[in-house]
Backbone as CSV, one residue per row, in Angstrom:
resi,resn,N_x,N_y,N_z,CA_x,CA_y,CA_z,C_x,C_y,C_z
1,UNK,78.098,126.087,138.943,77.713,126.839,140.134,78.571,126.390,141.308
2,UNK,79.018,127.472,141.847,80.016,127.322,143.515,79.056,126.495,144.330
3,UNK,79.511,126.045,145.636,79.276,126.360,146.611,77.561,125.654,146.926
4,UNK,77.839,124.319,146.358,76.469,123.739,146.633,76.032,122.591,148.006
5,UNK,76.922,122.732,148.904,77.106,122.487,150.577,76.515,120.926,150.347
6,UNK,77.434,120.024,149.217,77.307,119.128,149.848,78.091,117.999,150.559
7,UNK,78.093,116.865,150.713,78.699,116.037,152.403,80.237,115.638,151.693
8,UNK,80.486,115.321,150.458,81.544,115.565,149.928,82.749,116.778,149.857
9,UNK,83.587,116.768,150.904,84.460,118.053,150.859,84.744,118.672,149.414
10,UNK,85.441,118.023,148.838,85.647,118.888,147.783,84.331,119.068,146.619
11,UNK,83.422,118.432,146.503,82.207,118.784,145.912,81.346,120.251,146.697
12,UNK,81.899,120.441,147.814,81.404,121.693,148.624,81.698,122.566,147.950
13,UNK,82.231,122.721,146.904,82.752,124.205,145.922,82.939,124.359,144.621
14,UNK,83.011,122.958,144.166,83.148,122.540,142.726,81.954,123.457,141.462
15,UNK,82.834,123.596,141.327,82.326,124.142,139.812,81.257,123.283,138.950
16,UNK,80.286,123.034,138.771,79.308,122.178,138.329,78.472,122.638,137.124
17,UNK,78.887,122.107,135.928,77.920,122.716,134.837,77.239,121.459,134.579
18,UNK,75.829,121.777,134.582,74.799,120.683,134.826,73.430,121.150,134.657
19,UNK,72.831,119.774,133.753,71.377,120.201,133.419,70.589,118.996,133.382
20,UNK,70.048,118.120,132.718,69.322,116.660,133.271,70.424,115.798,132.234
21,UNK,71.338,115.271,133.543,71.956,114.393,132.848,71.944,113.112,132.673
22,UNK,72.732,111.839,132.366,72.589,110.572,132.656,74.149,109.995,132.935
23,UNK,75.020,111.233,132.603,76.344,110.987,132.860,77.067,111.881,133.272
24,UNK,78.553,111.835,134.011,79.375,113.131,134.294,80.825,113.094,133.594
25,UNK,81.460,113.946,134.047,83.035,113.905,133.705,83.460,115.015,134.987
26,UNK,84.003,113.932,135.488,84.765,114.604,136.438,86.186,115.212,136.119
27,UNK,86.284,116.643,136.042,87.613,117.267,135.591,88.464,117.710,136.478
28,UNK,90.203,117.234,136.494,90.439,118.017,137.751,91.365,118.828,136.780
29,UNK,92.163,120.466,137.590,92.872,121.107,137.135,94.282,121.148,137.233
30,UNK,95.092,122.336,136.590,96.387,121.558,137.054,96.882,122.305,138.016
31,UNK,98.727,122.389,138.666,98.780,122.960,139.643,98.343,124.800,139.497
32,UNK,98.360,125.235,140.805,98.098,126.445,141.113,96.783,127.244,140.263
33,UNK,95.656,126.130,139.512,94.670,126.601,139.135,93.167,126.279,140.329
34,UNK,92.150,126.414,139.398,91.157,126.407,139.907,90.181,125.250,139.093
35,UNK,89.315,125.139,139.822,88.372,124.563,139.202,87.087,125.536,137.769
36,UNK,87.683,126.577,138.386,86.962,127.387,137.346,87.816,127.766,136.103
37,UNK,89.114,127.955,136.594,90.033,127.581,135.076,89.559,126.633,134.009
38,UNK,89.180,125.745,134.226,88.680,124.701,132.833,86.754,125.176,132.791
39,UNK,86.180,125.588,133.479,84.859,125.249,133.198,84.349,126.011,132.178
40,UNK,85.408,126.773,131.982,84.848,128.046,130.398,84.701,127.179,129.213
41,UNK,86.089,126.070,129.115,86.244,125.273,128.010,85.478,124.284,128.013
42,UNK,85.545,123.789,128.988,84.500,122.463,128.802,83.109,122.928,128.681
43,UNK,82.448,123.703,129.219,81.000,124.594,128.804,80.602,124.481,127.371
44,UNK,81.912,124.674,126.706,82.074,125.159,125.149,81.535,123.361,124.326
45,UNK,82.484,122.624,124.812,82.614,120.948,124.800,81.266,119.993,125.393
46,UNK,80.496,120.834,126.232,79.503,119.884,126.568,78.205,119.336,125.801
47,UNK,78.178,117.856,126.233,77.130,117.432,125.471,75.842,117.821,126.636
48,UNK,74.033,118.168,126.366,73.324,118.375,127.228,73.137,116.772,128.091
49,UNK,73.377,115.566,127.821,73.057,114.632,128.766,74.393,114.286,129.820
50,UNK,75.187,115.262,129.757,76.616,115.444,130.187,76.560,116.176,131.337
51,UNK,77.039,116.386,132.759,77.505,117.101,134.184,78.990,117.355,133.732
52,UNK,79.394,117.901,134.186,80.842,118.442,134.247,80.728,118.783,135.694
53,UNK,82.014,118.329,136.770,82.094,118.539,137.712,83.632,119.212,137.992
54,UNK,83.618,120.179,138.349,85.139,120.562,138.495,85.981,120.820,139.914
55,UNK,86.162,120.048,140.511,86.513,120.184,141.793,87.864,121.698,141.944
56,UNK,87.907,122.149,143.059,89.289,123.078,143.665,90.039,122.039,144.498
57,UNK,91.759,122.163,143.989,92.404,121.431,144.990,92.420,122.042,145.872
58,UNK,92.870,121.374,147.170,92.959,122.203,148.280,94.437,123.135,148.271
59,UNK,94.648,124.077,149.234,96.248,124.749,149.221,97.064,124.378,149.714
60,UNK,98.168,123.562,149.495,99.202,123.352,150.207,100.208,123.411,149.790
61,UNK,101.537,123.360,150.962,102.960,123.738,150.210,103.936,122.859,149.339
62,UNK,104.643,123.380,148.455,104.498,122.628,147.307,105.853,123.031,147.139
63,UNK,106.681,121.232,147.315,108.080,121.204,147.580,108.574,122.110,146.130
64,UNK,108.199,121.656,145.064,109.057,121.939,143.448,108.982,123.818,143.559
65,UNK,107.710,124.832,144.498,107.703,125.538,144.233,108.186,126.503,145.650
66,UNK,109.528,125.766,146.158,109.771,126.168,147.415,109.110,126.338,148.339
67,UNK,107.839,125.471,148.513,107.200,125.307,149.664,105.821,126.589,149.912
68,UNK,105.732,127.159,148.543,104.641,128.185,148.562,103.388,127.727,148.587
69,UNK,102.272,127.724,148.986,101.179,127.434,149.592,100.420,128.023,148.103
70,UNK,99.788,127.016,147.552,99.078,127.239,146.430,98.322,125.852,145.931
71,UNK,97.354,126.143,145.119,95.934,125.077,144.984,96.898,123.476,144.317
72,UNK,97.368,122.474,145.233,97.928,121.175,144.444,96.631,119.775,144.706
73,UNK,97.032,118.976,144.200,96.001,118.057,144.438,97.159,117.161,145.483
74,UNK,98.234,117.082,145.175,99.495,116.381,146.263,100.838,117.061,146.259
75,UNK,101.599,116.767,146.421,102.843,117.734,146.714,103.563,117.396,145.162
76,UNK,104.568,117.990,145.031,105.010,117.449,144.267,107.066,118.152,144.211
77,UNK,107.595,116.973,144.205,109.062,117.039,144.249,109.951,117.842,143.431
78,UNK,109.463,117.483,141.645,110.189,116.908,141.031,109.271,117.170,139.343
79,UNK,109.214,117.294,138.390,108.871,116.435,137.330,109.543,115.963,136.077
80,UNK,110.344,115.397,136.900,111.655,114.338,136.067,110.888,112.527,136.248
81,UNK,110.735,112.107,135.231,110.622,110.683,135.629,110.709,109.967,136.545
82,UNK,111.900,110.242,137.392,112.439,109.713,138.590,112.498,110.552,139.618
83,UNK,111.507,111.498,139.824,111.835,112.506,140.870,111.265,111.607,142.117
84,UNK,111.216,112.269,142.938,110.798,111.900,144.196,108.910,111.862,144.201
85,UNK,107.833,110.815,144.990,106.617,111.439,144.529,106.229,111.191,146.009
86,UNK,104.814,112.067,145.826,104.488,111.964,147.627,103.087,111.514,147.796
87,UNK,103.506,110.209,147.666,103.266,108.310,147.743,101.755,108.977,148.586
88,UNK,101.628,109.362,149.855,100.936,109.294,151.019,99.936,110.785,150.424
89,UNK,100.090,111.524,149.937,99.864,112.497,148.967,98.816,111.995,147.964
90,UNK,99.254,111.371,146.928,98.682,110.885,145.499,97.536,110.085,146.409
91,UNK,98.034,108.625,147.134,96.472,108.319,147.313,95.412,108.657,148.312
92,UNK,95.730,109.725,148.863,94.647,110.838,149.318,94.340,111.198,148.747
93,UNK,94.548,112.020,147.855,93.996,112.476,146.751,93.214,111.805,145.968
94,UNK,93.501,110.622,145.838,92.987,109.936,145.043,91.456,109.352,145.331
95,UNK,92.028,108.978,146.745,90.625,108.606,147.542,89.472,109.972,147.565
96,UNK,89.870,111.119,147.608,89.043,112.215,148.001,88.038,112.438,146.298
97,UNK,88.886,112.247,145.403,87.852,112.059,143.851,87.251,110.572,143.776
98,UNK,87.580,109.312,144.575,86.612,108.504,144.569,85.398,108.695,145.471
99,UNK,85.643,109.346,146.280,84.121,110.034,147.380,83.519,110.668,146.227
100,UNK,83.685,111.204,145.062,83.061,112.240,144.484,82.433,111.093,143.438
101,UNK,83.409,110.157,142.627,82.049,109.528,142.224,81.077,108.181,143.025
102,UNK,81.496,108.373,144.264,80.707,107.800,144.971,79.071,108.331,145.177
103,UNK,79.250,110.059,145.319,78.448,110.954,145.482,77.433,110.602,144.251
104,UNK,78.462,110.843,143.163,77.683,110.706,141.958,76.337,109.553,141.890
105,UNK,77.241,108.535,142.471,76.389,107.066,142.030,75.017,106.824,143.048
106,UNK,75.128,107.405,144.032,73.995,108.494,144.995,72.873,109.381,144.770
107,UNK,73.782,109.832,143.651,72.973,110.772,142.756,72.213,110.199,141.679
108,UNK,72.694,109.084,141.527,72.058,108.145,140.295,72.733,108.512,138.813
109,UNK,74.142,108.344,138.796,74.900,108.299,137.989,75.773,107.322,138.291
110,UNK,75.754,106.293,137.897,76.936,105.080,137.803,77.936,104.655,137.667
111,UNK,79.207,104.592,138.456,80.116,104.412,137.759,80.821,104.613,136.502
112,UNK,79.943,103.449,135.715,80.278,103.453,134.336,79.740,104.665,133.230
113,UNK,79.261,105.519,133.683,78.308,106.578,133.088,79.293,107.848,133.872
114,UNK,80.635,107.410,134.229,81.278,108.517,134.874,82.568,108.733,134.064
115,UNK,83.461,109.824,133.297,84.733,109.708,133.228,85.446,110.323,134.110
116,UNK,86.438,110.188,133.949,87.480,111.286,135.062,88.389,111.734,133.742
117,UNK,88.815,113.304,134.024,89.783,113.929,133.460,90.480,115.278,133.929
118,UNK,91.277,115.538,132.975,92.195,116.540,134.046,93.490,116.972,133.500
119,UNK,94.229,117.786,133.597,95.317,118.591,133.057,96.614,118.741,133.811
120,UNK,97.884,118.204,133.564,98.874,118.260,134.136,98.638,117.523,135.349
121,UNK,98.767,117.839,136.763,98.790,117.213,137.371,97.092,116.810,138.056
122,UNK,96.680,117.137,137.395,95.087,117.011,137.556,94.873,115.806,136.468
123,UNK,95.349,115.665,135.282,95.522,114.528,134.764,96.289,113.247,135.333
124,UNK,97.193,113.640,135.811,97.801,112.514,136.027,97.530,111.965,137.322
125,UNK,96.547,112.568,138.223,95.615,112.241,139.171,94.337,111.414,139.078
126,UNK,93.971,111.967,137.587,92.499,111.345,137.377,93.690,109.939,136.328
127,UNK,94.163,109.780,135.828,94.918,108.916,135.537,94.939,107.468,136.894
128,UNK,95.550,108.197,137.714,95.735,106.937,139.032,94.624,106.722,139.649
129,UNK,93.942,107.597,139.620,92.216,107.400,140.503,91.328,106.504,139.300
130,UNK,91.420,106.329,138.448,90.763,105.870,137.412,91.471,103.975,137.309
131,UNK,92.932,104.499,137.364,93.112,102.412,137.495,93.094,101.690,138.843
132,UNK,93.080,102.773,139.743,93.458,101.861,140.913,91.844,101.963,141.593
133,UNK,90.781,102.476,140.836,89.291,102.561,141.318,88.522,100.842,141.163
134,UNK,87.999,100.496,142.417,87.904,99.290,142.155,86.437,99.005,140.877
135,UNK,85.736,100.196,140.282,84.963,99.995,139.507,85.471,100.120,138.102
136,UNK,84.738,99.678,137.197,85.433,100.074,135.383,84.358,101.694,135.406
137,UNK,85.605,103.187,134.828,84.474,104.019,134.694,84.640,103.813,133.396
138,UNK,83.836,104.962,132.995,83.516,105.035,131.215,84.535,105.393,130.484
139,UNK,85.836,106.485,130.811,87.448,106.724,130.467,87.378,107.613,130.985
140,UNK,88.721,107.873,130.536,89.855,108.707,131.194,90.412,109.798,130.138
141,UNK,90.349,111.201,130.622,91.105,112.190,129.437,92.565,112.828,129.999
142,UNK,93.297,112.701,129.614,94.216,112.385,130.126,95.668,113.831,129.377
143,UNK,95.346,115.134,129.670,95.876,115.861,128.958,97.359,116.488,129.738
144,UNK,98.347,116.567,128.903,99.723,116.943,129.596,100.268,116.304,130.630
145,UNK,100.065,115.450,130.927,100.630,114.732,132.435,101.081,113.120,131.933
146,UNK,101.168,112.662,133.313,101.615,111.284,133.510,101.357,110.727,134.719
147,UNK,101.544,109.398,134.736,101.141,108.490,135.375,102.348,108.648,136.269
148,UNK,101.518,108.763,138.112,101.872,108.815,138.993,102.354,107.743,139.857
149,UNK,103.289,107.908,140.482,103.862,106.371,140.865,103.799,104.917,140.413
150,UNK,104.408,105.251,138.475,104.354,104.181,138.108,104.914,103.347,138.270
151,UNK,105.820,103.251,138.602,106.569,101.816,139.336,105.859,100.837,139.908
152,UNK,104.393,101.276,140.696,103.856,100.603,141.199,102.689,99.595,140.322
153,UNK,103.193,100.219,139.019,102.022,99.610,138.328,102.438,98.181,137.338
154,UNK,102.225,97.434,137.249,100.692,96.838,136.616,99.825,96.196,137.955
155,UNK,100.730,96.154,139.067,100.728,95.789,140.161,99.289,96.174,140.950
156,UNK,99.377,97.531,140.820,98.526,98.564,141.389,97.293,98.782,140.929
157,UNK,97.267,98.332,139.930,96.035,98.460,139.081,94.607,97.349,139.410
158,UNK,93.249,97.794,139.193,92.633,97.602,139.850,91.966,96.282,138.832
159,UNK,92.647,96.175,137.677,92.626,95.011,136.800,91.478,95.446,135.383
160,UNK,91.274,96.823,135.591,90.107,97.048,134.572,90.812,97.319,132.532
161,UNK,91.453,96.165,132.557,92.161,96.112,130.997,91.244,96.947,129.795
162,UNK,90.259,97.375,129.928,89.289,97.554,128.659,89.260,99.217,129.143
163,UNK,89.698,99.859,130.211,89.754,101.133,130.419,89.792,102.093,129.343
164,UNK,88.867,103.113,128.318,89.113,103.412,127.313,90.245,104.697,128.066
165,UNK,91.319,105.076,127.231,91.986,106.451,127.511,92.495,107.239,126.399
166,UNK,91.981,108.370,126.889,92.710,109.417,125.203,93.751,110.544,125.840
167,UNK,95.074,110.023,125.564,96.181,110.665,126.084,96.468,111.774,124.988
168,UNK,96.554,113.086,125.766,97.301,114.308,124.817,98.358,115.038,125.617
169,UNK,98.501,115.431,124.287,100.362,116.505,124.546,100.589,117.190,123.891
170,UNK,101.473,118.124,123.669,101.695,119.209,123.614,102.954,118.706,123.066
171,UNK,103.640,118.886,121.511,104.905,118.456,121.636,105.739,119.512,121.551
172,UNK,105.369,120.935,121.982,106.797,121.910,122.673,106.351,122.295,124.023
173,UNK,105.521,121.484,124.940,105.165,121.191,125.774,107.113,121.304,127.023
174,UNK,107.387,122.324,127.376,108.599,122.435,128.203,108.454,122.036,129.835
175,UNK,107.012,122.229,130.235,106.620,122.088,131.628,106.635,120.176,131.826
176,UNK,106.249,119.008,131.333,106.137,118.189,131.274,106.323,117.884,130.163
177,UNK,108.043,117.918,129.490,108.028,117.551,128.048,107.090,116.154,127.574
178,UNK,107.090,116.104,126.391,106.325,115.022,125.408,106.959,113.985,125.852
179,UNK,108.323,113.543,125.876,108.787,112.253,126.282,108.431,112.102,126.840
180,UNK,108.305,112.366,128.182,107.184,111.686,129.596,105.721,111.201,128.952
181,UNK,105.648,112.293,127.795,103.360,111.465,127.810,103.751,110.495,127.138
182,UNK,105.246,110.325,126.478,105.160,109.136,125.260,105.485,107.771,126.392
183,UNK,106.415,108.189,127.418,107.127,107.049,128.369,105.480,106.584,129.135
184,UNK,104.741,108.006,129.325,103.213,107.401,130.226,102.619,106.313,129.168
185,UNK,102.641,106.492,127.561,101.745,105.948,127.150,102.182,104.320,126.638
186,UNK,103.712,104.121,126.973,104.236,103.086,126.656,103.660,102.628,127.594
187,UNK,103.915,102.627,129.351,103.497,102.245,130.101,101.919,101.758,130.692
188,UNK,101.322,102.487,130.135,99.730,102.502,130.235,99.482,101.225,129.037
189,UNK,100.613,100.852,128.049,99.876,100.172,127.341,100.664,98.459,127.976
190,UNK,101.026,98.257,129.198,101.141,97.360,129.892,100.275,96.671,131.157
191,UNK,98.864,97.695,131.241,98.039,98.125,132.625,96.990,98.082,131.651
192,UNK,96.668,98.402,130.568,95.279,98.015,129.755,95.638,97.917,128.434
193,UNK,94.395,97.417,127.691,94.617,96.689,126.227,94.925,98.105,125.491
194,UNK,96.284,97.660,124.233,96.775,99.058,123.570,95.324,99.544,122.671
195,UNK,94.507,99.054,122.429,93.175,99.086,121.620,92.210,100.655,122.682
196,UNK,92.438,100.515,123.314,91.732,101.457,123.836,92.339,102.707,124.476
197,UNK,93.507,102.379,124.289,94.407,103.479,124.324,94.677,104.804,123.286
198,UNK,94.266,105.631,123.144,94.726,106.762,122.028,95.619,108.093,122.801
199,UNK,97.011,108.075,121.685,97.845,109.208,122.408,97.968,109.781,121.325
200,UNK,97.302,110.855,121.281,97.543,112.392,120.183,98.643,113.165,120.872
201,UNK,99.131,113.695,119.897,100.380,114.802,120.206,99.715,116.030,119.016
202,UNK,100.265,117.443,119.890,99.773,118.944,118.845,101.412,119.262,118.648
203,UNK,101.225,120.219,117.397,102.142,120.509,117.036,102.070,122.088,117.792
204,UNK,103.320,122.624,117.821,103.271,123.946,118.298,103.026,124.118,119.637
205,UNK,101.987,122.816,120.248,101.214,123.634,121.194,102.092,123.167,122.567
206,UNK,102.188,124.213,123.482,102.905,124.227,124.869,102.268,123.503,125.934
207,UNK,102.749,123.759,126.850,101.811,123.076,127.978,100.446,124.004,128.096
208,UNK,99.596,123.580,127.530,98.545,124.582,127.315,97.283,123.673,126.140
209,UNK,96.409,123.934,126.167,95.190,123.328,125.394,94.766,124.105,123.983
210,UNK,94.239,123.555,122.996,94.334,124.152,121.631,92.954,123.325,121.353
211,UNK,92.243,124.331,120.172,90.789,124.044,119.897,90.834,122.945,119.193
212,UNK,92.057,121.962,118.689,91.831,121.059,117.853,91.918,119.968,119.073
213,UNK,92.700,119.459,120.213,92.366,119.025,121.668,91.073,118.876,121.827
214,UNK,90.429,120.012,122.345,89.196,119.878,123.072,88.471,119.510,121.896
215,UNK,88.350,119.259,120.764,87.503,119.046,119.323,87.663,117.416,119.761
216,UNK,88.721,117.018,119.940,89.624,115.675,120.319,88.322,114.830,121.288
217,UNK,88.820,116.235,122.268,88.178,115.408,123.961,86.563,115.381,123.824
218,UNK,86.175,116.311,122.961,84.579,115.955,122.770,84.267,114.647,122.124
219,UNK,84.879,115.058,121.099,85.002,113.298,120.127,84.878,112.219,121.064
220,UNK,85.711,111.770,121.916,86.348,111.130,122.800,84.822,110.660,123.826
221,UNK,84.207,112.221,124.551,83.464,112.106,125.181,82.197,111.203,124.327
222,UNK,81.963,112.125,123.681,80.428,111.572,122.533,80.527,109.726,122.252
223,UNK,82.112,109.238,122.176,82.493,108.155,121.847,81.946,107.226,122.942
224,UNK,82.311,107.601,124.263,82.144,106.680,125.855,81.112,107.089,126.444
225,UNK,80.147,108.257,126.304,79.488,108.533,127.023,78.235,109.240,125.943
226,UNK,77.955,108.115,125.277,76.517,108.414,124.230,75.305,108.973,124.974
């Protein structure tokens, strides 16, 4: 449901599929979508003691797409390994989904009874909001993307080694080829223990989600969030 006016900006519109839960998953989307773009699929994926929260990024102009004004969570340069990233960008963003499970834990959902996940650059958002959060959440789903200003990491990290994460990709994936989720997942396994790390790759599948994925991300869920 839209539009439930509360003190959290971006929870003011979020997409919320919810019934008496004891846990959430916070999902973000990728560029130029919505928060209602994923809530069809995950609907499909939900467990009943489960919230799904789907935030809308806000609109802004968006250097890679000549500066056209469309839904990003931060700007973005580049998505070459080494592109340029917008440092002042990412952890706003980042901070604005820790207000949300702040909200949560308000709500009487805990931290640890929270995941974060997300798609392309909505992944690789809930990716950086998830290590550099000074609490341990329950994991991280982590689909088509990568880890955002990694350079800064093991550094950056908020020290939570036992972080469970289930990294996916797409290996004819052209928008964020596979080498990047494989270079994210080398890297991620320097920032938490490789044991709790899982990186699936699909065959065929593009930058785009496939029913054997979300079969994945339920698994995944049911696994951290009993």
């Amino acid at each position: 449901m839209c539009g439930n006016n509360m003190s959290v900006p971006l929870l003011a519109e979020a997409v919320t599929v919810s019934g008496k839960e004891t846990a959430a998953v916070i999902f973000l989307h990728g560029l130029g979508d919505s928060g209602c773009g994923w809530a069809d699929s995950l609907t499909e994926i939900r467990l009943p003691h489960v919230k799904f929260i789907c935030p809308h990024a806000p609109k802004i102009p968006v250097t890679l797409n000549l500066k056209a004004m469309m839904p990003a969570w931060f700007d973005l340069m580049g998505l070459g390994p080494d592109s340029p990233e917008d440092e002042l960008g990412i952890k706003k963003a980042a901070e604005n989904i820790k207000a949300i499970i702040e909200q949560e834990g308000r709500n009487g959902i805990p931290p640890n009874r929270i995941m974060l996940g997300g798609f392309s650059q909505g992944g690789a958002l809930s990716l950086y909001t998830a290590l550099t959060y000074q609490h341990e959440l329950a994991g991280v789903v982590a689909l088509s993307c990568w880890l955002p200003l990694h350079q800064s990491f093991p550094s950056a990290s908020s020290g939570h080694t036992n972080l469970p994460i289930l990294q996916c990709h797409g290996e004819m994936d052209t928008v964020v080829p596979l080498q990047f989720g494989a270079m994210t997942a080398e890297k991620l396994k320097t920032i938490v223990n490789p044991h709790v790390l899982t990186f699936k790759t699909y065959r065929n599948l593009p930058h785009s989600s496939c029913p054997q994925e979300m079969k994945d991300v339920k698994e995944f869920i049911k696994k951290y969030l009993p």
